[in-house]
Every structure is written in C-alpha cells, then in structure tokens.
FIVOPA-90655 format. One record per residue (C-alpha): x, y, z. Coordinates in steps of 0.001 Angstrom, whole numbers, always signed. Example, Ala and Ser with C-alpha at 12.3 -4.5 7.8 and 13.67 -1.06 7.14 Angstrom:
BEGIN
+---------+---------+---------+
!      xx !      yy !      zz !
+---------+---------+---------+
!  +12300 !   -4500 !   +7800 !
!  +13670 !   -1060 !   +7140 !
+---------+---------+---------+
***
This chain:
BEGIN
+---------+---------+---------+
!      xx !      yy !      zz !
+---------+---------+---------+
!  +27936 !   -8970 !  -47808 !
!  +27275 !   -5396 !  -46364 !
!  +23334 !   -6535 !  -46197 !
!  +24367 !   -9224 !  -44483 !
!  +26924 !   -7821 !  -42104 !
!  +24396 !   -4638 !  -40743 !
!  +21700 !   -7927 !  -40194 !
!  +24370 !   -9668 !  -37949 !
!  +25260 !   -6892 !  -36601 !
!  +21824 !   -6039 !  -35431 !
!  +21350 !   -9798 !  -33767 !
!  +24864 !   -8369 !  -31856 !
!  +23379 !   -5261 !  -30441 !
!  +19912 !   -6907 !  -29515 !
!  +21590 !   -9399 !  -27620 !
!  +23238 !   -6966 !  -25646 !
!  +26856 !   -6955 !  -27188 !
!  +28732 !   -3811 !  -28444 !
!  +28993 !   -4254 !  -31806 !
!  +32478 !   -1745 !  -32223 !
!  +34041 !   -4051 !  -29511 !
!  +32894 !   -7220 !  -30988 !
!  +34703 !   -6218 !  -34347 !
!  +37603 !   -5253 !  -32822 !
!  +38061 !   -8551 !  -30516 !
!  +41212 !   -9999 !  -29966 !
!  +39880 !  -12881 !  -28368 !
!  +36841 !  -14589 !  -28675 !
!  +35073 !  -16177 !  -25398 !
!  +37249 !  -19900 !  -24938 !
!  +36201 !  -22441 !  -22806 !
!  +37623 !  -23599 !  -19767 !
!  +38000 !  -27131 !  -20201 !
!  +35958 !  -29773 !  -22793 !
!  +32438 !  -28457 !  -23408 !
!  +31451 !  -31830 !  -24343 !
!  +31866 !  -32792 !  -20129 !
!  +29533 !  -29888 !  -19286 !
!  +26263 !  -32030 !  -20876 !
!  +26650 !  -36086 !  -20411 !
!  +24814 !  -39249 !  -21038 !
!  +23278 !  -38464 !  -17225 !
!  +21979 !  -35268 !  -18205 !
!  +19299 !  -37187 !  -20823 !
!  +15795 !  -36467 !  -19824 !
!  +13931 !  -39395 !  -18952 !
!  +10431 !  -39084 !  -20415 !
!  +12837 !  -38591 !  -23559 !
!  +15024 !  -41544 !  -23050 !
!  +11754 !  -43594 !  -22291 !
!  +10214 !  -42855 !  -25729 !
!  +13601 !  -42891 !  -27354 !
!  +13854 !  -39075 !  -28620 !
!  +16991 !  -37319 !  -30073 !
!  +17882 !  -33882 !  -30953 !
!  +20304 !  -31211 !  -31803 !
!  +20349 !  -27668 !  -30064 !
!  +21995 !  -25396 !  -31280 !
!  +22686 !  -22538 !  -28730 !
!  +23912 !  -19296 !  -27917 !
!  +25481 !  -18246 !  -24650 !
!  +25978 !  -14393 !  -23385 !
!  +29169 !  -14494 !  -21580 !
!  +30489 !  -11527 !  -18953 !
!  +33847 !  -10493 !  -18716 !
!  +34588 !  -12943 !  -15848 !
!  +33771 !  -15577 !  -18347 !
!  +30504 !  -16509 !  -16581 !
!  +27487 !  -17044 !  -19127 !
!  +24614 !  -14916 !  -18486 !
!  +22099 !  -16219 !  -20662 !
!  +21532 !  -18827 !  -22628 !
!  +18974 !  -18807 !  -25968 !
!  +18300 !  -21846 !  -27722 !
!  +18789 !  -21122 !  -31860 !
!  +17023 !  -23676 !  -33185 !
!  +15911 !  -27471 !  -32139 !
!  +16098 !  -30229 !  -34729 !
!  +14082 !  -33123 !  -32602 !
!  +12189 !  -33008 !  -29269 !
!  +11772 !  -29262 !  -27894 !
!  +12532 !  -30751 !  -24473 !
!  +16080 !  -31020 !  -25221 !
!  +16053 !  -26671 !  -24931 !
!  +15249 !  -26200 !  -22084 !
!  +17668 !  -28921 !  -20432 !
!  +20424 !  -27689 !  -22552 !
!  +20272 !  -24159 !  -21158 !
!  +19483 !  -25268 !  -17598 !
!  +23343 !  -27373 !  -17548 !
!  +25208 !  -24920 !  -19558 !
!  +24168 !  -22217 !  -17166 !
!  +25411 !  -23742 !  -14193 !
!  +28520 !  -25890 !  -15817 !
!  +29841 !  -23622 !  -18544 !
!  +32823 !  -21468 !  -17922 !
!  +34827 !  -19427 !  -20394 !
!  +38299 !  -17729 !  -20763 !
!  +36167 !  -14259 !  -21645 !
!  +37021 !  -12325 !  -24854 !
!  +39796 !   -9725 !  -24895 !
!  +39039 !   -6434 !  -26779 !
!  +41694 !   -4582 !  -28822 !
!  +43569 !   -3166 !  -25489 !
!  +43591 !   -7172 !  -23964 !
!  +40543 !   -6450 !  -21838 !
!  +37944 !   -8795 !  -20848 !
!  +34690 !   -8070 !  -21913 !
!  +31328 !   -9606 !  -23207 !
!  +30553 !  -11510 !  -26145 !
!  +29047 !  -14624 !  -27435 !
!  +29465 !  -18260 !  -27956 !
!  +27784 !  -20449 !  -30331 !
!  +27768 !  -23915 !  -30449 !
!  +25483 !  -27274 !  -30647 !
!  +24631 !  -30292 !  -28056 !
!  +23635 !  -33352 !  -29469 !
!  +21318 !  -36015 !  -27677 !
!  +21070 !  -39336 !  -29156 !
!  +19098 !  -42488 !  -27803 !
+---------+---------+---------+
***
C-alpha cells in the first residue's frame, strides 16, 4: 500500500496538485449540477454516428479554486479515439465544480475523475 500510495502520489504532483493539501482535503471538487447534461446525444460526432462507433473515456479534469477546470486529459479510451478529443473539448467549456476545500475550508485545486460513455 505504501508502494502504491508514493506512485499516486507522484501522478498528484505531476499533474500539478499539492500532494500535502490533497491529503488533507475536506472537500473534494463537486459538480455544479448533473454531469451527465454537460455531454448529450447532440454532442455525438458524426463521422462516428455514421459508421456506428461507441466508446468509453475515461477522464481527468484539473479544477482551480473557482471551480473552473483547467485541463482536461483523457485516461484511457475503450472504442474510437475520436471520442477524446470531443470529450475534453465539451467538458472544458460546460463543466463547473463546487472546488475542493482544504483543511482550513479553503478553495483550492484538485482533481476529478470520471467516465463519458457514447453509444450508437
């Protein structure tokens, strides 16, 4: 567990995160509203549609202490690639977070995780 801990811990500090204040949140990044409205069945890419591809993205999104995301790195993609870059593109300008609170109830930046699923 400590291997594994010092390895996550790493990913935290390359991304840009304090690690100390990301162990000692109080709050985690929340969204405002249902993250399942901020990508639709509108959002589908047609050339994907048209040849009837799928995926699953799984994402990560930096968020500021406004709750604003400030970047946004595809994990992994489980289908079509094209799905990534579409993903990012709508949470970037439709995402929008309660930020995460450190020990003293302060915002400040962190991370949030999560998947988008496209199915035709």
């Amino acid at each position: 567990m400590k291997a594994m801990k010092s390895c996550t811990d790493e990913w935290i500090h390359h991304w840009g995160i304090d690690v100390a204040v990301n162990d000692s949140l109080i709050r985690y990044p929340h969204p405002k509203g249902n993250p399942a409205n901020w990508v639709g069945p509108k959002d589908y890419p047609q050339v994907a549609l048209s040849k009837g591809y799928s995926a699953t993205v799984y994402f990560r999104l930096n968020v500021d202490a406004t709750g604003k995301p400030t970047a946004c790195h595809i994990q992994k993609v489980v289908g079509a690639e094209i799905f990534g870059e579409v993903t990012c593109d709508l949470l970037m300008h439709r995402a929008r977070f309660e930020p995460a609170l450190n020990a003293q109830s302060k915002p400040v930046a962190s991370d949030w995780r999560s998947t988008v699923q496209f199915q035709a």
